[in-house]
N, CA and C atoms of all chains as a GROMACS GRO file, in nm:
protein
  558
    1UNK      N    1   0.332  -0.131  -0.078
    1UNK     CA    2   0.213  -0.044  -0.064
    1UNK      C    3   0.196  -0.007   0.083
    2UNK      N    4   0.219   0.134   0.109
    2UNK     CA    5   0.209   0.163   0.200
    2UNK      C    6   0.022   0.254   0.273
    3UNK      N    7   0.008   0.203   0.384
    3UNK     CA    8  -0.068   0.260   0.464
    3UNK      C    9  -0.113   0.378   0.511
    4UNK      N   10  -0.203   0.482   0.447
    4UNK     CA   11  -0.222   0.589   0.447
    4UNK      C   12  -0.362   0.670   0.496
    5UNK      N   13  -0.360   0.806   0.573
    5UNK     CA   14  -0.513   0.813   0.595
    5UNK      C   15  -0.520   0.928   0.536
    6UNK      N   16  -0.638   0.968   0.456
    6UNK     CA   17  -0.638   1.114   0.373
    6UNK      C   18  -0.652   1.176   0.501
    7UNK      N   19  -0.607   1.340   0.497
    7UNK     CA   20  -0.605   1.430   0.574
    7UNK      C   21  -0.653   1.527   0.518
    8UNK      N   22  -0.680   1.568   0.383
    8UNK     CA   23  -0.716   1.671   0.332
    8UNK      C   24  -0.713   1.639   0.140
    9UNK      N   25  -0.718   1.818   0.049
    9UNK     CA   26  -0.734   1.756  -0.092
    9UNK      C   27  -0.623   1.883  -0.105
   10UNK      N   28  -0.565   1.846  -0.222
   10UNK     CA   29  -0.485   1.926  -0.273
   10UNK      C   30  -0.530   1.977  -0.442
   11UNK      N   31  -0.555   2.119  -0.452
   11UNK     CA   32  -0.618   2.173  -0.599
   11UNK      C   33  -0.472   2.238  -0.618
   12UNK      N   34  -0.446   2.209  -0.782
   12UNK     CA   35  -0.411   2.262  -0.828
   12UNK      C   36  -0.388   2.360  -0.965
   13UNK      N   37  -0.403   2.465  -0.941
   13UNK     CA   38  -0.450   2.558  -1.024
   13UNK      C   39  -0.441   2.542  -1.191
   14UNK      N   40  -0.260   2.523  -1.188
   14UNK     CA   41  -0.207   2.500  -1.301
   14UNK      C   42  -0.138   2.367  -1.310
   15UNK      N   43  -0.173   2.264  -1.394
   15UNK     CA   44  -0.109   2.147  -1.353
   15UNK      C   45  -0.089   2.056  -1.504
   16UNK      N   46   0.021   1.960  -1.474
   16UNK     CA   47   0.078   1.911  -1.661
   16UNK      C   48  -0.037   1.842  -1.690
   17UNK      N   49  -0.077   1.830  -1.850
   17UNK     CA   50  -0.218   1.773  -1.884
   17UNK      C   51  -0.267   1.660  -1.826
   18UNK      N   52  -0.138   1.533  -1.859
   18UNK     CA   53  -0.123   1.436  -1.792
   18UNK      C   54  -0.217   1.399  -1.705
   19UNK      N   55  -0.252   1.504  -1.613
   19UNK     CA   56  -0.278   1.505  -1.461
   19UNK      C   57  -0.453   1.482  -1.511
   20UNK      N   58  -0.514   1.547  -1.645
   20UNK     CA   59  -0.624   1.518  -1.621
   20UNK      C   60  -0.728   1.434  -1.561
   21UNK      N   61  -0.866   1.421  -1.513
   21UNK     CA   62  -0.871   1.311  -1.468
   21UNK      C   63  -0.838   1.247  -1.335
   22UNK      N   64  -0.766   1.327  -1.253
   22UNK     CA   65  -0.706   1.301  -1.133
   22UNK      C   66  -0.766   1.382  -1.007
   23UNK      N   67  -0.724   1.345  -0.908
   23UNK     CA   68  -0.743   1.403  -0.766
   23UNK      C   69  -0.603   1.459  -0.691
   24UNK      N   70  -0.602   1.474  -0.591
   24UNK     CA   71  -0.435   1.498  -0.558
   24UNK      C   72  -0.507   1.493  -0.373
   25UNK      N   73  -0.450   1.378  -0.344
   25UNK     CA   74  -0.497   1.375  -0.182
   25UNK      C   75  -0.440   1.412  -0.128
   26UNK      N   76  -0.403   1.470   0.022
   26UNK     CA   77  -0.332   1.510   0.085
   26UNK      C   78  -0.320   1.415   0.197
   27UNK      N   79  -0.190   1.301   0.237
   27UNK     CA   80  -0.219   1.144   0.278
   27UNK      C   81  -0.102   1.179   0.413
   28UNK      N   82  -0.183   1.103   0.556
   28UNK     CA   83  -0.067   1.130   0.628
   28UNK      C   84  -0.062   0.963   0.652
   29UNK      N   85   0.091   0.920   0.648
   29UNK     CA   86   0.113   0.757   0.670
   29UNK      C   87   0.065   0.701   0.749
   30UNK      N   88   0.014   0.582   0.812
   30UNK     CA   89   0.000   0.556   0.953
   30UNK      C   90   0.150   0.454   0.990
   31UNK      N   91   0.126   0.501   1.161
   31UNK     CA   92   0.261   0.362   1.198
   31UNK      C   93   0.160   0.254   1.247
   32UNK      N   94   0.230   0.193   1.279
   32UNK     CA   95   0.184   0.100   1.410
   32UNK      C   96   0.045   0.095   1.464
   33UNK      N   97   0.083   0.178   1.595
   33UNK     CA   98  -0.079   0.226   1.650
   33UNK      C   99  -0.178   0.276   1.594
   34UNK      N  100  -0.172   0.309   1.466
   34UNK     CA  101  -0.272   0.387   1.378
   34UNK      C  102  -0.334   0.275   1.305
   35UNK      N  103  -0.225   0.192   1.247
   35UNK     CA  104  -0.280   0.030   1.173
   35UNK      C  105  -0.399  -0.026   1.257
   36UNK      N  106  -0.326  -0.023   1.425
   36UNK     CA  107  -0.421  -0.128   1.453
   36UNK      C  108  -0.570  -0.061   1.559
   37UNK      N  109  -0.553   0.068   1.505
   37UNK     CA  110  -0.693   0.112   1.511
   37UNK      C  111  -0.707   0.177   1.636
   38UNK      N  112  -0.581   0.201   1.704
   38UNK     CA  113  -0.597   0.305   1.851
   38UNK      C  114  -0.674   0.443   1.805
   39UNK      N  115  -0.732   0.460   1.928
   39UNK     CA  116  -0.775   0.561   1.888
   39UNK      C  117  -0.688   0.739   1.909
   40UNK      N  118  -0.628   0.774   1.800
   40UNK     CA  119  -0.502   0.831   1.810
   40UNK      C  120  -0.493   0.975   1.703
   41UNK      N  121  -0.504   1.070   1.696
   41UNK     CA  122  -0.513   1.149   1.592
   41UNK      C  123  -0.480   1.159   1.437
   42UNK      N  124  -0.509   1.133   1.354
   42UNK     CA  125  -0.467   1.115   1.224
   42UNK      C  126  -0.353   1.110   1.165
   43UNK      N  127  -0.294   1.264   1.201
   43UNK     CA  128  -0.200   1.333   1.162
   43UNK      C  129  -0.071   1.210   1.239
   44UNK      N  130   0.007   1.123   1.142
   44UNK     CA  131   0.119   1.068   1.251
   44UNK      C  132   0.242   1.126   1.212
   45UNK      N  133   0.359   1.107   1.296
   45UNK     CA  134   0.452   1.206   1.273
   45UNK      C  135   0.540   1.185   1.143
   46UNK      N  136   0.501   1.080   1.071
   46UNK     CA  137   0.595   1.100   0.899
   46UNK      C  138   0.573   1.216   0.840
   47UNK      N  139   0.629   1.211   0.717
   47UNK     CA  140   0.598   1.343   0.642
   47UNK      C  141   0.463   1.271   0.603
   48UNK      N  142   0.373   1.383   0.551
   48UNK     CA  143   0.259   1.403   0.480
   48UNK      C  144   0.311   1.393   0.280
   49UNK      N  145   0.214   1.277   0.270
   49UNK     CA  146   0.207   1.290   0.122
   49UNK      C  147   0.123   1.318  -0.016
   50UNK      N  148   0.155   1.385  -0.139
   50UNK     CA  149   0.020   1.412  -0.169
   50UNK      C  150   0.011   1.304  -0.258
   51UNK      N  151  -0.048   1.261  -0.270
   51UNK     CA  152  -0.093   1.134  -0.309
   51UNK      C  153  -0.188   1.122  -0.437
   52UNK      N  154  -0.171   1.097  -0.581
   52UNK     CA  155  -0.248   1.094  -0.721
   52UNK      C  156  -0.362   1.016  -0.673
   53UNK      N  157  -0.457   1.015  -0.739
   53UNK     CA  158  -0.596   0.930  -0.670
   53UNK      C  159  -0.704   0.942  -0.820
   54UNK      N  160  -0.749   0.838  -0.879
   54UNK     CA  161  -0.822   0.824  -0.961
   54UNK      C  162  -0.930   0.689  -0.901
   55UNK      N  163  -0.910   0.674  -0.802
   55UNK     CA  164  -0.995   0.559  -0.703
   55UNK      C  165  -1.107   0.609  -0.654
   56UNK      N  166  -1.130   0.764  -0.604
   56UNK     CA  167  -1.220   0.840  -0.529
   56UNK      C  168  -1.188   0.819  -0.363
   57UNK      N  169  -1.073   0.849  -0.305
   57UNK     CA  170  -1.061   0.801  -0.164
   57UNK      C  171  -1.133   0.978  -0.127
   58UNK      N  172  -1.181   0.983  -0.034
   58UNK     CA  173  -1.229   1.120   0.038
   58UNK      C  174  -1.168   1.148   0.196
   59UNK      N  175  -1.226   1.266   0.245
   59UNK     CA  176  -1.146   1.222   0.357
   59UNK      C  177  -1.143   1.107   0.485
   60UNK      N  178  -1.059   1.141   0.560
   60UNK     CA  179  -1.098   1.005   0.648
   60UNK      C  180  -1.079   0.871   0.606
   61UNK      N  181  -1.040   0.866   0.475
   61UNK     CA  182  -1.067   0.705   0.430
   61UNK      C  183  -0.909   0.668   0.447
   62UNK      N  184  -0.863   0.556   0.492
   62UNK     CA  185  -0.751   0.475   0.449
   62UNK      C  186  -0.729   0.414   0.345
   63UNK      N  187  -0.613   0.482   0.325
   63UNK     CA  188  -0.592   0.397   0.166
   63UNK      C  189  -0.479   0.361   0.148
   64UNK      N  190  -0.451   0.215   0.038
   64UNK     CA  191  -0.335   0.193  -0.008
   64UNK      C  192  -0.238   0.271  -0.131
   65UNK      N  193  -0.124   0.319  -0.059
   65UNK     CA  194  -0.092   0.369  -0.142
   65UNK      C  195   0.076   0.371  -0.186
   66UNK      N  196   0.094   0.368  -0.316
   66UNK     CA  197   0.208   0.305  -0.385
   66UNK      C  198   0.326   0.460  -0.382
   67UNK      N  199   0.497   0.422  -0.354
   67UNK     CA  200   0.542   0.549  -0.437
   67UNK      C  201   0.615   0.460  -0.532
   68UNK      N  202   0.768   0.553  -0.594
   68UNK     CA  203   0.849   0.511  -0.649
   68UNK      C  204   0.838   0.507  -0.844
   69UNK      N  205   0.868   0.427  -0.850
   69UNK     CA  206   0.840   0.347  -1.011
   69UNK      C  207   0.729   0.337  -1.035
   70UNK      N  208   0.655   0.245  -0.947
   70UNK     CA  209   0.522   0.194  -0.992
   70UNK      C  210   0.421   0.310  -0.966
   71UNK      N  211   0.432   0.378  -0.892
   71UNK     CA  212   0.347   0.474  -0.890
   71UNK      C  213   0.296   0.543  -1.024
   72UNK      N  214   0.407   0.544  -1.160
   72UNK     CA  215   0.360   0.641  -1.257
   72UNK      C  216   0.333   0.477  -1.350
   73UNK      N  217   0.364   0.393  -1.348
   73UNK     CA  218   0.320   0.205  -1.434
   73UNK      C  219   0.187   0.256  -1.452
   74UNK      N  220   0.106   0.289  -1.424
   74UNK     CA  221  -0.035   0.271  -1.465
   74UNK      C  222  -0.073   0.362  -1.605
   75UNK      N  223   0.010   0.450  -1.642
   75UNK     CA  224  -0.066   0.492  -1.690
   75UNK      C  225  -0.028   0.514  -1.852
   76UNK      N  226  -0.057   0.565  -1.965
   76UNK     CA  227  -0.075   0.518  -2.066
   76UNK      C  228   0.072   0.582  -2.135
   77UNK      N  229   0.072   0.752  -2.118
   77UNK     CA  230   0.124   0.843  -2.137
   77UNK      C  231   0.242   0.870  -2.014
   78UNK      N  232   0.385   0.893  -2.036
   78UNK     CA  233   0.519   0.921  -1.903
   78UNK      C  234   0.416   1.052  -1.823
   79UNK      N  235   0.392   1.012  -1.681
   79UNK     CA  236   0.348   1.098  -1.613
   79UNK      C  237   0.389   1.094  -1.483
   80UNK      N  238   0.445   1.243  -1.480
   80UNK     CA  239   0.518   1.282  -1.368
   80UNK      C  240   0.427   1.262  -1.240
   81UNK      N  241   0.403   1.089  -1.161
   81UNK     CA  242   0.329   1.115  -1.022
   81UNK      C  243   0.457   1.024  -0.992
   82UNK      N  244   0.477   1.023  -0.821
   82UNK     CA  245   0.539   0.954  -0.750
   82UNK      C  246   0.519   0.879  -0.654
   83UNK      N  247   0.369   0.932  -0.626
   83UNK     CA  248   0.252   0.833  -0.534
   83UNK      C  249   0.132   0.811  -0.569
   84UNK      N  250   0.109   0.700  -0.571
   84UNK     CA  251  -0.050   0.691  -0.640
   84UNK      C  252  -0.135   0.595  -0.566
   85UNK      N  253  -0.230   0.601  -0.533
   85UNK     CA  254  -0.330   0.536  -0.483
   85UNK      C  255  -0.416   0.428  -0.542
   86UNK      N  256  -0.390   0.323  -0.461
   86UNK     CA  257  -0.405   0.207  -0.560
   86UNK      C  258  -0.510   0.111  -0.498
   87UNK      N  259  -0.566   0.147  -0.390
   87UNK     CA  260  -0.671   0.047  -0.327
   87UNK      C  261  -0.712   0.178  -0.205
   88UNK      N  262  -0.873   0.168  -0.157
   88UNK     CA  263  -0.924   0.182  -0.070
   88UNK      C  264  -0.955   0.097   0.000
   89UNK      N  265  -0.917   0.089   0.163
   89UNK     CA  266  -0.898   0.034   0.271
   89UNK      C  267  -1.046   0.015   0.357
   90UNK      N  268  -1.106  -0.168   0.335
   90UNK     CA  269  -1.256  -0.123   0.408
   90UNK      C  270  -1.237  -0.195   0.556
   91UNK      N  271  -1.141  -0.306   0.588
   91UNK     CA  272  -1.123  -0.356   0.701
   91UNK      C  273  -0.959  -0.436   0.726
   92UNK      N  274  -0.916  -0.412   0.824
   92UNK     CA  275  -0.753  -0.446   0.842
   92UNK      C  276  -0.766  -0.539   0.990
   93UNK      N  277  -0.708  -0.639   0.945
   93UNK     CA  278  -0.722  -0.750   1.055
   93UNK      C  279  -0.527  -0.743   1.107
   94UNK      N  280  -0.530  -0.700   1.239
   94UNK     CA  281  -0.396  -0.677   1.226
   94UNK      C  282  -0.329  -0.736   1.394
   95UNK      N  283  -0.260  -0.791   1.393
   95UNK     CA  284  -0.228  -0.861   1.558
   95UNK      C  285  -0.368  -0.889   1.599
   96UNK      N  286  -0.432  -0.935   1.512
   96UNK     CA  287  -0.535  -1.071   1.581
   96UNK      C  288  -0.694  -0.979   1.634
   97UNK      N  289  -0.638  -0.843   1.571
   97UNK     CA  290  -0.780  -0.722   1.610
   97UNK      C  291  -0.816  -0.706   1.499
   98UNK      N  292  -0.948  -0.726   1.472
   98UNK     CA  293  -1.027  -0.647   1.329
   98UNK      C  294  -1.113  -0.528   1.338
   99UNK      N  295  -1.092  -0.422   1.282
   99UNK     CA  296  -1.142  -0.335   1.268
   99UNK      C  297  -1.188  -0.296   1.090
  100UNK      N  298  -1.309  -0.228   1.105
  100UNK     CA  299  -1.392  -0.218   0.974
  100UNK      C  300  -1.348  -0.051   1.016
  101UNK      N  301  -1.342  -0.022   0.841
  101UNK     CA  302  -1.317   0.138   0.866
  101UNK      C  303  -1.451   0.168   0.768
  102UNK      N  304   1.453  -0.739  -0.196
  102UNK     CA  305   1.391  -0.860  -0.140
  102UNK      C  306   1.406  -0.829  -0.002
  103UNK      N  307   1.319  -0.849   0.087
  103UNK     CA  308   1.282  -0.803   0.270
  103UNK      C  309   1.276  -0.921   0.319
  104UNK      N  310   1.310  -0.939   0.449
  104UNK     CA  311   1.227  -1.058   0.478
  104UNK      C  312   1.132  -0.984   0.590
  105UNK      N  313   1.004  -1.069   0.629
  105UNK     CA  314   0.901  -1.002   0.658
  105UNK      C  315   0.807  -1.071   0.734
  106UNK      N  316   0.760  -1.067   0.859
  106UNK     CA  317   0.660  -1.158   0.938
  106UNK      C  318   0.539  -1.062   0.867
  107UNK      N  319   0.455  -1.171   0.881
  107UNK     CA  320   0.306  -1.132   0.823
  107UNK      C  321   0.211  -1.134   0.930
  108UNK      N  322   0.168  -1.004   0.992
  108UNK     CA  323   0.086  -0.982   1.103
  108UNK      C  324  -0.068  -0.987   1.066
  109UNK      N  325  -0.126  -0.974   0.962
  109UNK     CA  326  -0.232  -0.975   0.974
  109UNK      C  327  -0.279  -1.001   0.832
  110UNK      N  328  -0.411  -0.908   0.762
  110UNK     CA  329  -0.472  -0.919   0.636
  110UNK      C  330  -0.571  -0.806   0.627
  111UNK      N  331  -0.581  -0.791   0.554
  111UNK     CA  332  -0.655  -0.595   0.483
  111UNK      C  333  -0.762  -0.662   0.358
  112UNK      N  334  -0.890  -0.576   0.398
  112UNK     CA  335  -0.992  -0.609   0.264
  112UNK      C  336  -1.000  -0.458   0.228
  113UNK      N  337  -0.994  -0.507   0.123
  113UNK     CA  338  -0.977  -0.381   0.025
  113UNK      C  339  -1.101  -0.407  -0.144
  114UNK      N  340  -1.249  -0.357  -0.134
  114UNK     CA  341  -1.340  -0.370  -0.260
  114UNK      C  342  -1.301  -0.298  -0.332
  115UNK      N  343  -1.250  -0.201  -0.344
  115UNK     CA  344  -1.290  -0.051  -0.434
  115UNK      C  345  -1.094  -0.091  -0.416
  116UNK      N  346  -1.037  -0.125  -0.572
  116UNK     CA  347  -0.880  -0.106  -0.586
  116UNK      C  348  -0.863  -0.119  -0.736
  117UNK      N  349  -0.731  -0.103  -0.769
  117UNK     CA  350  -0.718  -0.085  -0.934
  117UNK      C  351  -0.737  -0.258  -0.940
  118UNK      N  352  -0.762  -0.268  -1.066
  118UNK     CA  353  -0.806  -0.376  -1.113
  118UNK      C  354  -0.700  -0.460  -1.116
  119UNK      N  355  -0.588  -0.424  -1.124
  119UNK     CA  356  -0.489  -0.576  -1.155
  119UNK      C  357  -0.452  -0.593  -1.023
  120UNK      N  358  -0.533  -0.540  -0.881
  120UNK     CA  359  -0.492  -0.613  -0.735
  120UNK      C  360  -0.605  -0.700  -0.684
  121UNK      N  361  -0.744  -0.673  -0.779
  121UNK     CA  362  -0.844  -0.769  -0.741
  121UNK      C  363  -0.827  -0.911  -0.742
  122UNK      N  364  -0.940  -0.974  -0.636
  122UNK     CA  365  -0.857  -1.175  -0.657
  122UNK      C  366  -0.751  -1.151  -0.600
  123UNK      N  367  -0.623  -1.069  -0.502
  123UNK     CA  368  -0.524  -1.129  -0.466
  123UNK      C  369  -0.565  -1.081  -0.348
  124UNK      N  370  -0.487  -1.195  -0.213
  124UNK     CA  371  -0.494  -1.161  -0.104
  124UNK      C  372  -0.408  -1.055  -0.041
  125UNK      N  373  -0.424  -0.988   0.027
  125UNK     CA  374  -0.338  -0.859   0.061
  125UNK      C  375  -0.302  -0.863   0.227
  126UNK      N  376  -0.193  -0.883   0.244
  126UNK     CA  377  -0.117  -0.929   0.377
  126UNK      C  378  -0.043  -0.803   0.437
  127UNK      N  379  -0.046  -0.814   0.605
  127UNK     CA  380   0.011  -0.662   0.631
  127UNK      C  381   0.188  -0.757   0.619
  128UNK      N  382   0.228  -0.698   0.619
  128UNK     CA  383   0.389  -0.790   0.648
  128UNK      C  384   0.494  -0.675   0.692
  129UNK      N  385   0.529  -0.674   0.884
  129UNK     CA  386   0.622  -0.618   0.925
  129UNK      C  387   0.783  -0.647   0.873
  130UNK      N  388   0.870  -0.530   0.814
  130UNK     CA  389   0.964  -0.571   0.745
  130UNK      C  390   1.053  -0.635   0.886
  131UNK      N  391   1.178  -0.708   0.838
  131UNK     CA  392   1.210  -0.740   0.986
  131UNK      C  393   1.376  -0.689   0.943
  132UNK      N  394   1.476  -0.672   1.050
  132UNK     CA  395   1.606  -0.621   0.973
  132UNK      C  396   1.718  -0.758   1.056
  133UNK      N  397   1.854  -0.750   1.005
  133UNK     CA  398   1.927  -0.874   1.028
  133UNK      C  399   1.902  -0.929   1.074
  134UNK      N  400   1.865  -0.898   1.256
  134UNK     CA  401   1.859  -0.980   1.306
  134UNK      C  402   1.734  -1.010   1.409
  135UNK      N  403   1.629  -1.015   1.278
  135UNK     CA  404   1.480  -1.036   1.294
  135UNK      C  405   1.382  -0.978   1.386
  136UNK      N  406   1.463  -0.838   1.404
  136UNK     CA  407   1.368  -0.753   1.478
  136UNK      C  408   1.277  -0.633   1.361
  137UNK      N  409   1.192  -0.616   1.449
  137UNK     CA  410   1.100  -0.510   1.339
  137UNK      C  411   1.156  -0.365   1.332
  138UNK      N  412   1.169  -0.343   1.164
  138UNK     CA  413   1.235  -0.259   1.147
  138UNK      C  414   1.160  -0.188   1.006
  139UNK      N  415   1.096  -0.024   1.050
  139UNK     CA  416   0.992   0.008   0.951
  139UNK      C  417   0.836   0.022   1.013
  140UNK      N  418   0.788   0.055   0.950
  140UNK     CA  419   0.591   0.077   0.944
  140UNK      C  420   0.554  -0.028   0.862
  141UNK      N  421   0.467  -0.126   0.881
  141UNK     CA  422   0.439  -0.231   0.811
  141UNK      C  423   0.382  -0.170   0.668
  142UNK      N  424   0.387  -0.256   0.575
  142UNK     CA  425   0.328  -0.259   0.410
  142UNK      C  426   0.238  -0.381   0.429
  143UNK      N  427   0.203  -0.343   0.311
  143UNK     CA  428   0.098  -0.458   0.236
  143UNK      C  429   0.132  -0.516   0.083
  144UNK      N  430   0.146  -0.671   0.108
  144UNK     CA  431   0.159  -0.767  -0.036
  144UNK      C  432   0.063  -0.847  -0.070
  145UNK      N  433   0.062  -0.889  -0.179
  145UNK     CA  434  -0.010  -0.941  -0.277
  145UNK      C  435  -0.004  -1.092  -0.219
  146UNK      N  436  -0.081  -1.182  -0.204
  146UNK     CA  437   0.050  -1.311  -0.160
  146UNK      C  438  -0.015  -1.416  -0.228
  147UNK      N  439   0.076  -1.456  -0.353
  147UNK     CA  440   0.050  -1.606  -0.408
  147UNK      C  441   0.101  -1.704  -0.342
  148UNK      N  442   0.137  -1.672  -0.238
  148UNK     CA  443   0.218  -1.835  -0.118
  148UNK      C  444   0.062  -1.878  -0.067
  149UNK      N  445   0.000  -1.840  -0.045
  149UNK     CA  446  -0.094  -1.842   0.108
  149UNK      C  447  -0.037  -1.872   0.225
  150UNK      N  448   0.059  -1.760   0.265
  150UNK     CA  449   0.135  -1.746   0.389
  150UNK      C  450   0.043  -1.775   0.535
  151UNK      N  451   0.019  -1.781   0.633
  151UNK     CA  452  -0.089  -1.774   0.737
  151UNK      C  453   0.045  -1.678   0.790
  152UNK      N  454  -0.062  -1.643   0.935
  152UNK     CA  455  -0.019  -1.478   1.021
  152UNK      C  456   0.051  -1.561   1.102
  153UNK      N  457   0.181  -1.449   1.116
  153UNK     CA  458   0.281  -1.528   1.193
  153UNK      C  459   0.417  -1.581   1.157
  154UNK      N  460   0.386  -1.624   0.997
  154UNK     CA  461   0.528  -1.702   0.958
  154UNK      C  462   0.561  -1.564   0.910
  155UNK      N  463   0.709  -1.612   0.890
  155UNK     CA  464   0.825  -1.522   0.810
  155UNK      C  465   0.860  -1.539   0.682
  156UNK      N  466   0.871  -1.420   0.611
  156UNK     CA  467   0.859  -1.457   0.447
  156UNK      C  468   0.907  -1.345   0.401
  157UNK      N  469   0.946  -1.396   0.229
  157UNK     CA  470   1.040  -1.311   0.221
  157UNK      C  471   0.939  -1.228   0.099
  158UNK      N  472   0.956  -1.076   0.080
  158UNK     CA  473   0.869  -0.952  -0.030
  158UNK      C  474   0.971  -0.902  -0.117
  159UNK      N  475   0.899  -0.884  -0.208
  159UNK     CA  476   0.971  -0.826  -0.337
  159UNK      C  477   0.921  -0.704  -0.314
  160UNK      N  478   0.993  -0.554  -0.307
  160UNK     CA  479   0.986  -0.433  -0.310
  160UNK      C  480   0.989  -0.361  -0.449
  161UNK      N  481   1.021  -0.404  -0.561
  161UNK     CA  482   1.054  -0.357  -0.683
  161UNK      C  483   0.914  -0.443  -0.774
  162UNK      N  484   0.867  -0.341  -0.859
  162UNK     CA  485   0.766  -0.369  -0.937
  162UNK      C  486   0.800  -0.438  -1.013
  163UNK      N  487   0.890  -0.484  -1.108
  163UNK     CA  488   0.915  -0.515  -1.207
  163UNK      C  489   0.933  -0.633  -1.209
  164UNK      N  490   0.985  -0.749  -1.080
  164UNK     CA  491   0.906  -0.839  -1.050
  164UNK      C  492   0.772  -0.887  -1.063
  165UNK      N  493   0.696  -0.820  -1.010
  165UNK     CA  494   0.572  -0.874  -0.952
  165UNK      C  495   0.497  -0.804  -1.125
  166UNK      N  496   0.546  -0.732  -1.213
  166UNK     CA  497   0.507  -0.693  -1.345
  166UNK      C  498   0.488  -0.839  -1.411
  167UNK      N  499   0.625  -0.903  -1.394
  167UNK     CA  500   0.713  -1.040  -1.512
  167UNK      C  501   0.561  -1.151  -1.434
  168UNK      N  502   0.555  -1.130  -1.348
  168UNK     CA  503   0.480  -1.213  -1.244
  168UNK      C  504   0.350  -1.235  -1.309
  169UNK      N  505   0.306  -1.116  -1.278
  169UNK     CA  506   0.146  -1.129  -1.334
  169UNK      C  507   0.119  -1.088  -1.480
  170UNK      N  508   0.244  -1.061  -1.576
  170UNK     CA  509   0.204  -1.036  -1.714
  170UNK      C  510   0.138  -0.961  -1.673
  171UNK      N  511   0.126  -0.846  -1.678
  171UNK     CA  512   0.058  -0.722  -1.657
  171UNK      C  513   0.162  -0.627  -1.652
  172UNK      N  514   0.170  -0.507  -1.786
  172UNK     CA  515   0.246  -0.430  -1.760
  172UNK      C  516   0.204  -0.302  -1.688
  173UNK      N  517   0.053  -0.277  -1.654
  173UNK     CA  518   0.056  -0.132  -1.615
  173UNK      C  519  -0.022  -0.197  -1.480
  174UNK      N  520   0.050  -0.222  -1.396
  174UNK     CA  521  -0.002  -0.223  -1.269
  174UNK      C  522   0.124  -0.202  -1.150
  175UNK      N  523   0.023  -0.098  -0.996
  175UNK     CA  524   0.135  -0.012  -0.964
  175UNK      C  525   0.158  -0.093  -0.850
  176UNK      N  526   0.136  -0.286  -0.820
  176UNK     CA  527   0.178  -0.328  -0.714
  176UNK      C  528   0.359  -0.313  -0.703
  177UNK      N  529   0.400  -0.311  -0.600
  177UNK     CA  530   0.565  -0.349  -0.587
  177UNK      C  531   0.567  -0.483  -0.494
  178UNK      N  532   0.480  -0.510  -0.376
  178UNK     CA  533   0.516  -0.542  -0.248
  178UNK      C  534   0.438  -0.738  -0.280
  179UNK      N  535   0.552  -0.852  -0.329
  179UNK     CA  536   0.453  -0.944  -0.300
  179UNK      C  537   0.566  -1.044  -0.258
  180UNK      N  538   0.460  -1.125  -0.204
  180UNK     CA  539   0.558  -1.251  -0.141
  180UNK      C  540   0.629  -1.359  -0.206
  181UNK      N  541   0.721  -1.337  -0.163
  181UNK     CA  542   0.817  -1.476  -0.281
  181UNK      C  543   0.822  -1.605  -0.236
  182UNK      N  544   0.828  -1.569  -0.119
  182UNK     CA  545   0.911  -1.732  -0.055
  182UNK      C  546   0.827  -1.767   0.145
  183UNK      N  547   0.812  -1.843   0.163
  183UNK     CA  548   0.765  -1.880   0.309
  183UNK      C  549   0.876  -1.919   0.362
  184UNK      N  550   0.919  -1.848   0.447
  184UNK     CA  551   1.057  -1.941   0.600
  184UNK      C  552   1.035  -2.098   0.582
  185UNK      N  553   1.053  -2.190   0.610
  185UNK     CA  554   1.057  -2.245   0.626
  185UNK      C  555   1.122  -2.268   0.858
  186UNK      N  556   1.224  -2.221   0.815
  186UNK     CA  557   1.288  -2.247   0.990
  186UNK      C  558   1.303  -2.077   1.010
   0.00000   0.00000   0.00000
């Protein structure tokens, strides 16, 4: 589960039913310096991911978020997601610094 | 399977239900020859690892599925084993 900060929302117009019920975040990863709470611009240089979300993350929020296999495990019906959001992020204790988000 | 120093710990209220009750550890992956290699993740950890030791993560769900009897949950990342040396 990787480390993520929403950057934005992604609508989509026409989308497989599946999807009902969902959000579509627009997630940029954090590295390092972003984990441990520098104060550093959002945007870090990985790719940007859009990210399934039935949690309610909004923007600004850090969140945990899954790809791969497990990303589509949750759900009842084969649904085409590849990242899914699986925890909202309220405080990260990280090299001995805690920060509350 | 990674092996992985565990730098810190993440609270997380608001998550899918089959990650509640587990502790959630940041864990830098480390590569041969135990330098950091990657953007840290976060695992589940039934060891109770403390920050600092080296340990080894399961990356594949289907583990940590057999694990918790739970088939629809989207963890991959949990700890198997504590270093010992």
């Amino acid at each position: 589960m990787r480390f993520g900060k929403v950057i934005g929302k992604v609508t989509l117009s026409d989308s497989d039913p599946t999807y009902i019920g969902g959000r579509f975040l627009l997630v940029s990863p954090m590295d390092k310096a972003r984990i441990s709470g520098e104060d550093l611009p959002p945007v870090s240089g990985q790719p940007d991911v859009v990210v399934y979300d039935n949690v309610g993350g909004g923007l600004g929020d850090v969140i945990g978020f899954v790809e791969g296999g497990e990303a589509s495990a949750t759900f009842d019906k084969p649904t085409p997601v590849d990242a899914f959001n699986c925890a909202l992020i309220d405080e990260i204790t990280y090299q001995g610094r805690t920060h509350t988000l | 399977m990674i092996r992985a120093r565990v730098e810190g710990n993440v609270v997380s209220t608001v998550c899918h239900q089959t990650m509640k009750g587990w502790r959630l550890l940041i864990c830098q992956p480390l590569d041969g020859d135990g330098k950091d290699s990657g953007q840290p993740v976060m695992a589940i950890d039934p060891q109770g690892a403390g920050v600092g030791s080296t340990i080894v993560i399961t990356t594949d769900g289907k583990g940590v599925r057999e694990f918790l009897g739970v088939d629809k949950t989207p963890i991959r990342n949990m700890i198997l084993a504590i270093e010992d040396e």
